[in-house]
C-alpha positions as CSV (number, residue, x, y, z in Angstrom):
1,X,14.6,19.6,-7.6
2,X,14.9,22.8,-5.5
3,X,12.1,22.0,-3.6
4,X,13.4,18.8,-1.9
5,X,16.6,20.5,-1.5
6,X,14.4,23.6,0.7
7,X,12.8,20.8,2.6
8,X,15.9,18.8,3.5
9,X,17.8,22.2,4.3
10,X,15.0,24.1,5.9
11,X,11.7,21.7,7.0
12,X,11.5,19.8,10.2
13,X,13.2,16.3,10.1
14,X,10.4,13.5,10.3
15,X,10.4,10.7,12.9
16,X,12.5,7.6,12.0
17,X,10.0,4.8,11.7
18,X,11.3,1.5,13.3
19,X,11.2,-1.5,10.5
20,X,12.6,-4.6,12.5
21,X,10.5,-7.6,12.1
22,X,7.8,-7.9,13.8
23,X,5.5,-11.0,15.1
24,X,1.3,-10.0,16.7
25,X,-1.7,-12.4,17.6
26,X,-2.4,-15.7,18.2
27,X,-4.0,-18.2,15.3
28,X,-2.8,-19.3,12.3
29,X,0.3,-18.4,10.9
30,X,0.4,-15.7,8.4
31,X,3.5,-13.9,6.7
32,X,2.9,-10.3,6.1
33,X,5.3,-8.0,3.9
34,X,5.2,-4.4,3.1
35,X,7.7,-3.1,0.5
36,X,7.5,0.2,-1.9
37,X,8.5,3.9,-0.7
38,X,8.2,5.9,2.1
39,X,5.3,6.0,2.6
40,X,5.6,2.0,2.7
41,X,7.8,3.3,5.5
42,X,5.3,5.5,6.8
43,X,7.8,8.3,6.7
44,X,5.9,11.4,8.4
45,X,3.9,9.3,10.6
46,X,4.8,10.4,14.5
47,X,5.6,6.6,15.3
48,X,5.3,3.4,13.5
49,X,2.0,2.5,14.9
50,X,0.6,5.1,13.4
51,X,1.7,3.6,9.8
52,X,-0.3,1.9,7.8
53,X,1.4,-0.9,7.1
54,X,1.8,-2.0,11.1
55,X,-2.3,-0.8,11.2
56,X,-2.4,-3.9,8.4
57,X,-0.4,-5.9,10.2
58,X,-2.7,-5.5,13.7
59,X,-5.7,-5.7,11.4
60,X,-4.7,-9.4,10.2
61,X,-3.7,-10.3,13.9
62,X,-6.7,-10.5,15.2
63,X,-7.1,-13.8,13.8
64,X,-3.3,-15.0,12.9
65,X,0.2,-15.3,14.4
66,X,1.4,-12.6,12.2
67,X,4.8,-12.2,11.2
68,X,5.0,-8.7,9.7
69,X,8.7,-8.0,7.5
70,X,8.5,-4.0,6.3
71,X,11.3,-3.9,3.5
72,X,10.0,-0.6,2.0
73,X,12.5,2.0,1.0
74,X,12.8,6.0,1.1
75,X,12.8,7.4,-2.3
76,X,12.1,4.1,-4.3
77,X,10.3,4.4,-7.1
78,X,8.3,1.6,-9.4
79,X,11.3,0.2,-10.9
80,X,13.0,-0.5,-7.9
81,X,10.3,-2.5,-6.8
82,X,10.8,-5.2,-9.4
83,X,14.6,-4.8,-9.7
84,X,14.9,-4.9,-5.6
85,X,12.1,-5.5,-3.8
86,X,10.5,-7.9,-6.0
87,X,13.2,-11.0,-5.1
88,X,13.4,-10.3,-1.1
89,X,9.3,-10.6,-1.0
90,X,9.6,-14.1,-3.0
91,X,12.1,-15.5,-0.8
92,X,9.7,-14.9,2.3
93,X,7.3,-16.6,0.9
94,X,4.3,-14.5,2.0
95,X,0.5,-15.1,2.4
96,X,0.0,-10.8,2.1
97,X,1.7,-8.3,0.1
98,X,1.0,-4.6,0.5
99,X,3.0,-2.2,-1.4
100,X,2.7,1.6,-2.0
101,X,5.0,3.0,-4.8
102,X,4.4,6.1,-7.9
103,X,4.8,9.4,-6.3
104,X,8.2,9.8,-6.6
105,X,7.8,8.4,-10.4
106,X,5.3,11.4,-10.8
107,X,7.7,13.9,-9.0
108,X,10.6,13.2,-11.4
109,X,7.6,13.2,-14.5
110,X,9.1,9.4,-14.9
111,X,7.0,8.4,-18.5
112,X,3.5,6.6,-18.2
113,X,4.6,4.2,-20.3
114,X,7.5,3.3,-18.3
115,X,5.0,3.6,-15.0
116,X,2.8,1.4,-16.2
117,X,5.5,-1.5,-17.5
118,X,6.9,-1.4,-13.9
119,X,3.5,-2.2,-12.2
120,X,3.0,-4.7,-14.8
121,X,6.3,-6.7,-13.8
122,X,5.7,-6.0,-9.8
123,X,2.5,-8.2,-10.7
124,X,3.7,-10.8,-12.8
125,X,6.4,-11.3,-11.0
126,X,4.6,-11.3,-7.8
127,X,1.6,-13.3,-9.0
128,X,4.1,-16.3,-10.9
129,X,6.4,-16.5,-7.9
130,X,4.3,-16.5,-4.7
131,X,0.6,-17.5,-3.6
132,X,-0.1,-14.3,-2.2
133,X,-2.8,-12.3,-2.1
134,X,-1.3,-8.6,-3.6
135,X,-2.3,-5.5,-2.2
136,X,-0.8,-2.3,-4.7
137,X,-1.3,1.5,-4.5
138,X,-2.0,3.6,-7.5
139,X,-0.4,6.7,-7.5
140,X,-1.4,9.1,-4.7
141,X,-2.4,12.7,-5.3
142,X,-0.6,16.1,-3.9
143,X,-4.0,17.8,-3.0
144,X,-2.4,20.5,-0.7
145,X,1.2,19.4,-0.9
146,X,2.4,22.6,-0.5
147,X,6.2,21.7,-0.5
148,X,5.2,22.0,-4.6
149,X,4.2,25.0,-6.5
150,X,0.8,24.9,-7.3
151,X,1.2,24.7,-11.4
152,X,3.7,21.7,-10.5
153,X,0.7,19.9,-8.3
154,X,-1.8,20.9,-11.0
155,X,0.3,19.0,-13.7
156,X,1.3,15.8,-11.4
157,X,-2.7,15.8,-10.8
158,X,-3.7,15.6,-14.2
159,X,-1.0,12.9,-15.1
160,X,-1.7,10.3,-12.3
161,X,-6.0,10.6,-13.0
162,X,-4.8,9.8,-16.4
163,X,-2.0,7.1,-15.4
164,X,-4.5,5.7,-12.5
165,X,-7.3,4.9,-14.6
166,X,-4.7,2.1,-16.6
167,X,-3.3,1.4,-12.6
168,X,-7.1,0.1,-11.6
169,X,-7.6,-1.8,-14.6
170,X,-4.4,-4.3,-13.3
171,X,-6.6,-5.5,-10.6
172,X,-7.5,-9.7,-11.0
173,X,-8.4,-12.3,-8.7
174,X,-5.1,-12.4,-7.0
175,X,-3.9,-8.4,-7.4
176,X,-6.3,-5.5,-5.7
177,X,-5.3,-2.1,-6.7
178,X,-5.8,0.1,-3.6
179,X,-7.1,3.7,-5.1
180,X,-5.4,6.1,-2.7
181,X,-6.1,8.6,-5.1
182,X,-9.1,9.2,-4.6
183,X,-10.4,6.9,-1.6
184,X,-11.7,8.8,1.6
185,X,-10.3,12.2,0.9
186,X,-13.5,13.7,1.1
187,X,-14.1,13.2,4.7
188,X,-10.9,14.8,5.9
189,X,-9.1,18.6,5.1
190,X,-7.0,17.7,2.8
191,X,-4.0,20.5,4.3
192,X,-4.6,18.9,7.8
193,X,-3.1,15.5,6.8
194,X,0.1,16.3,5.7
195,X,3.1,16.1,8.0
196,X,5.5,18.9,8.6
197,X,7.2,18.4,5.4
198,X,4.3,18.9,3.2
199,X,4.4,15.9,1.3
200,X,4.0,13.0,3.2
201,X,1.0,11.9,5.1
202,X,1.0,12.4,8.5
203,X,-0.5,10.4,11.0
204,X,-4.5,11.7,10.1
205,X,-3.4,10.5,6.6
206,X,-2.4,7.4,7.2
207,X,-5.1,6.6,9.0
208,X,-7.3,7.2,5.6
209,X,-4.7,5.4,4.2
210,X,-5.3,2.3,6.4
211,X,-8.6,2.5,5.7
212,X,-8.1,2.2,2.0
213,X,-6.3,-0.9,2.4
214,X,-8.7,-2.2,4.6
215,X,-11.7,-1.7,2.2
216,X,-10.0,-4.2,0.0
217,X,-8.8,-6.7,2.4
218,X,-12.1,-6.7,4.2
219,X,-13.6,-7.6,0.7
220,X,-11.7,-10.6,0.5
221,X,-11.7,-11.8,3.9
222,X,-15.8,-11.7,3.7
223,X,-15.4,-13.5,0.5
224,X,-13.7,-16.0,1.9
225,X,-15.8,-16.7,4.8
226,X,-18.8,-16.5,2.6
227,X,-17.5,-19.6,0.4
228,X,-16.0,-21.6,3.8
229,X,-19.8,-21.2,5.4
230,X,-21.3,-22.2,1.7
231,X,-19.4,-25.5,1.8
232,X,-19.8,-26.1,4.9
233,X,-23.3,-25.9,4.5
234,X,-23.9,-27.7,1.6
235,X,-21.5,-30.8,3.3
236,X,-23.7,-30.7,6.1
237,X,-26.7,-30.8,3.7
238,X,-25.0,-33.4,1.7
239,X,-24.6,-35.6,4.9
240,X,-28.0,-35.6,6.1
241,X,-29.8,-36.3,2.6
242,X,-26.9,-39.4,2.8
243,X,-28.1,-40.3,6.0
């Protein structure tokens, strides 16, 4: 498209975000790995710590010896995940996934149909050959992307509400679709978090993004410690009626 080839040619080069394995906290050990696009990446963030996938990965730290693997790639699109992505994840045998994949399926006007199939078998896949806990994006909007023309945002817009909608109803006990389409947004200026390319988020972004993802691990994590104090109660309970 001509306007990746202006922002290539003419826009600012991004910061090269650092992916080399990474290992935070103290506790438990707990395997964390990010995979999708760039913005798995966090391509347009001014340094990896400002990503939202190394925000995750400090986030689960406070309680675990995290080892965090970041395997996303630049331009990958939902296909790629299961025909690439998918296998590397298995093999590290990971307690969290996160991945963030679909805008450049809804750039290239990639078919719902085929959309949707590809998130099916990232989930399947995911789901019959690990234990983890699954963490997926819908697709993101392009609210101020101005790299796009405006008819060309319009149009993506009204495709991912439509495709989203069949995204969120994936979610099951084991898979949580993260809605970045529509989580947080209104809380920020939309043109303000957008990086020089004017496409990708930029650090203010990903920090709404971060907090997406958070919303849904928080939910589980309280979940969790709800049911760990509910049996511990009722074997304490248990013991003392015994006795």
């Amino acid at each position: 498209m001509l306007v990746f080839y202006y922002k290539e040619t003419h826009l600012p080069k991004l910061p090269t975000i650092d992916q080399t394995e990474k290992t935070f906290g103290t506790g438990p050990a707990l395997k964390y790995v990010a995979a999708g696009d760039s913005t798995g990446v966090g391509y347009g963030a001014s340094d990896v710590t400002k990503t939202y996938t190394y925000q995750v990965a400090q986030y689960l730290a406070k309680n675990h010896t995290v080892d965090f693997k970041n395997i996303s790639v630049v331009g990958a699109k939902t296909a790629d995940v299961p025909n690439s992505q998918v296998g590397k994840i298995i093999a590290e045998n990971p307690d969290v996934v996160t991945i963030s994949i679909g805008p450049n399926d809804a750039t290239h006007l990639v078919s719902q149909k085929q959309i949707l199939s590809n998130y099916k078998a990232v989930i399947q896949k995911l789901e019959q050959g690990t234990t983890a806990k699954i963490y997926i994006t819908d697709i993101a909007n392009f609210d101020d992307a101005t790299i796009l023309p405006w008819f060309y945002r319009d149009l993506l817009e009204y495709r991912s509400a439509q495709m989203n909608h069949k995204i969120l109803a994936l979610e099951d006990s084991r898979t949580k679709v993260v809605d970045i389409f529509n989580f947080g947004w209104q809380d920020y200026n939309r043109a303000q978090t957008y990086a020089d390319d004017h496409f990708h988020p930029n650090d203010l972004g990903y920090q709404n993004w971060t907090n997406a993802f958070l919303s849904k691990l928080l939910r589980i994590f309280k979940l969790v410690i709800f049911l760990l104090t509910f049996c511990y109660v009722f074997v304490i309970r248990l013991y003392v009626s015994l006795n």
